[in-house]
C-alpha positions in Angstrom: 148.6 92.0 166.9 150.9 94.8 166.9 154.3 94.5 165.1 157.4 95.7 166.5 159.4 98.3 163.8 162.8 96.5 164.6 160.9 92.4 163.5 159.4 94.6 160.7 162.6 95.4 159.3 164.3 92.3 160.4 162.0 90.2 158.4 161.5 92.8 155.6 165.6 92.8 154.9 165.3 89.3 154.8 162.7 89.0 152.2 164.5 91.5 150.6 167.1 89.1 149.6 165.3 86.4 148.1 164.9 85.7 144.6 161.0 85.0 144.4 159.6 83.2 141.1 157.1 84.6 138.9 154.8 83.3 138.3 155.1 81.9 142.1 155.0 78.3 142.7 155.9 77.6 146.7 157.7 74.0 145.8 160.1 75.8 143.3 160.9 78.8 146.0 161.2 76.2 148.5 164.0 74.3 146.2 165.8 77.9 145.1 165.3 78.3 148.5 167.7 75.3 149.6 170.0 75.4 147.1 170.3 79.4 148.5 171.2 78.1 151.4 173.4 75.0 150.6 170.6 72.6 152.7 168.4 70.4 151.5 165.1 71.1 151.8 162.5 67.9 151.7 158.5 68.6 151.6 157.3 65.4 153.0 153.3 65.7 152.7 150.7 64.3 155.6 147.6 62.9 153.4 144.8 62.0 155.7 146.2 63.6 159.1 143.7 65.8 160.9 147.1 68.1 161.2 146.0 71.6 159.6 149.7 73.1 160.0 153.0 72.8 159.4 156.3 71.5 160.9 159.8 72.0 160.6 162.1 69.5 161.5 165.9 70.2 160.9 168.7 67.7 161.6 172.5 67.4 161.0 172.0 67.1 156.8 168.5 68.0 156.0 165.5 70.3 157.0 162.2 69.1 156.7 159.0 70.6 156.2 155.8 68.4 156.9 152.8 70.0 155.7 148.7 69.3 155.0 147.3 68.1 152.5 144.0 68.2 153.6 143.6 71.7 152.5 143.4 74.0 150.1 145.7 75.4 148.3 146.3 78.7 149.4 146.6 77.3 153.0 148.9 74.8 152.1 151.0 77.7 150.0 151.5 79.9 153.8 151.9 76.7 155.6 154.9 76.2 153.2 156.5 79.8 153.6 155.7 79.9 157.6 157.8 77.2 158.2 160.2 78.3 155.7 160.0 81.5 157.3 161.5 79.7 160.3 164.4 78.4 158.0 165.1 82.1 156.8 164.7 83.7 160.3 167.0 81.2 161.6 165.3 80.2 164.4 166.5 76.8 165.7 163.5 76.1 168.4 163.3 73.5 170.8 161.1 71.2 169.4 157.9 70.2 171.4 156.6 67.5 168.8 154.5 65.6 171.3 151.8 65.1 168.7 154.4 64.5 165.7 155.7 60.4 166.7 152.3 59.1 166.3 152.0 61.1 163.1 154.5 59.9 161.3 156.2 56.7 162.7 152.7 55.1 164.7 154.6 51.9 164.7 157.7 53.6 166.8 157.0 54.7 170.2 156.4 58.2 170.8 159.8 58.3 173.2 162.3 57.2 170.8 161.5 59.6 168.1 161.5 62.2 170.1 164.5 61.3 171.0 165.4 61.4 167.5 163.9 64.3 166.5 164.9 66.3 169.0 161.9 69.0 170.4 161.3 72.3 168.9 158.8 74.6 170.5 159.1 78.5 168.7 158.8 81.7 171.2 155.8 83.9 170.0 158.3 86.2 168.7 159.5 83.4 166.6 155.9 82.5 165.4 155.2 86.4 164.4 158.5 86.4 162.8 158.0 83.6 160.4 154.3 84.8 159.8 154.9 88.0 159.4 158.2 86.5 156.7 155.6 83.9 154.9 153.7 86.7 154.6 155.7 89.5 152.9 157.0 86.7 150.5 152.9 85.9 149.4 152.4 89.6 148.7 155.6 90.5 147.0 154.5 86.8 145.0 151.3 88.0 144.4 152.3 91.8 143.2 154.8 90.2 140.8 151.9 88.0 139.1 149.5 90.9 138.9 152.4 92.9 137.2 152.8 90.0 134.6 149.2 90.7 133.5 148.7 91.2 129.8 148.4 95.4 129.4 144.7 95.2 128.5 143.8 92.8 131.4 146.0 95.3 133.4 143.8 98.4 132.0 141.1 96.8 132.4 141.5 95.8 136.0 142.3 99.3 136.7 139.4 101.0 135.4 137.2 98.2 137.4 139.2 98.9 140.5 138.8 102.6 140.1 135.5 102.3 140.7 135.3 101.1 144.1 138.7 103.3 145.1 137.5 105.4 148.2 140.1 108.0 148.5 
């Protein structure tokens, strides 16, 4: 996939201007994250749900992120800063939750809560743009914790990496 300059720099200002914890924990960036943006922002988890992704659902008062938890933890870390990638990007969608009623609310028919919910369905360039934001946060997270290395884990991780450098 081949990334336009202007959605690299787009997403790369954004990211620019978030304060990202160290060591990185995706629940506290997704609270700093709300309070940045005067919102509240509510994780609800889906245990046992054969759902592998995530889904943002914003209404009048509160955005909500539903995410897996039937996977690891890595997965469920970029599932977490895709959608809030969506939230920084600013995309508003037009919800296609067809799957979501059933998911959620079984008892309530599928109808009514998507009347409720509203539909959301992201353009590709909204999907690359929220990747491509979840993850340039995960790397600048995951510099910051190799920096916070004590200086002889740091030395020694150099001298080990030098080994395999191929330049």
């Amino acid at each position: 996939m081949v990334i336009d300059r202007t959605v690299w720099r787009k997403c790369q200002l954004i990211v620019d201007q978030l304060s990202i914890p160290a060591p990185f924990d995706p629940d506290r960036f997704i609270s700093a994250l709300a309070e940045q943006r005067g919102r509240v922002v509510e994780l609800v988890p889906m245990p046992g749900t054969a759902m592998q992704c995530g889904v943002l659902v914003a209404t009048d008062e509160i955005d909500y992120i539903f995410y897996a938890t039937s996977t690891t933890r890595l997965h469920r870390e970029h599932i977490l800063l895709h959608e809030a990638g969506h939230l920084l990007c600013g995309h508003i969608g037009d919800a296609k939750l067809d799957f979501l009623p059933k998911l959620l609310v079984p008892h309530l028919s599928g109808d009514l809560v998507r009347r409720v919910l509203g539909r959301t369905d992201y353009s590709a360039a909204e999907e690359q743009e929220a990747e491509l934001v979840a993850s340039m946060i995960a790397q600048r997270a995951r510099r910051r914790q190799a920096g916070s290395v004590a200086p002889e884990i740091a030395d020694g991780l150099a001298r080990v990496g030098s080994i395999f450098d191929t330049r």
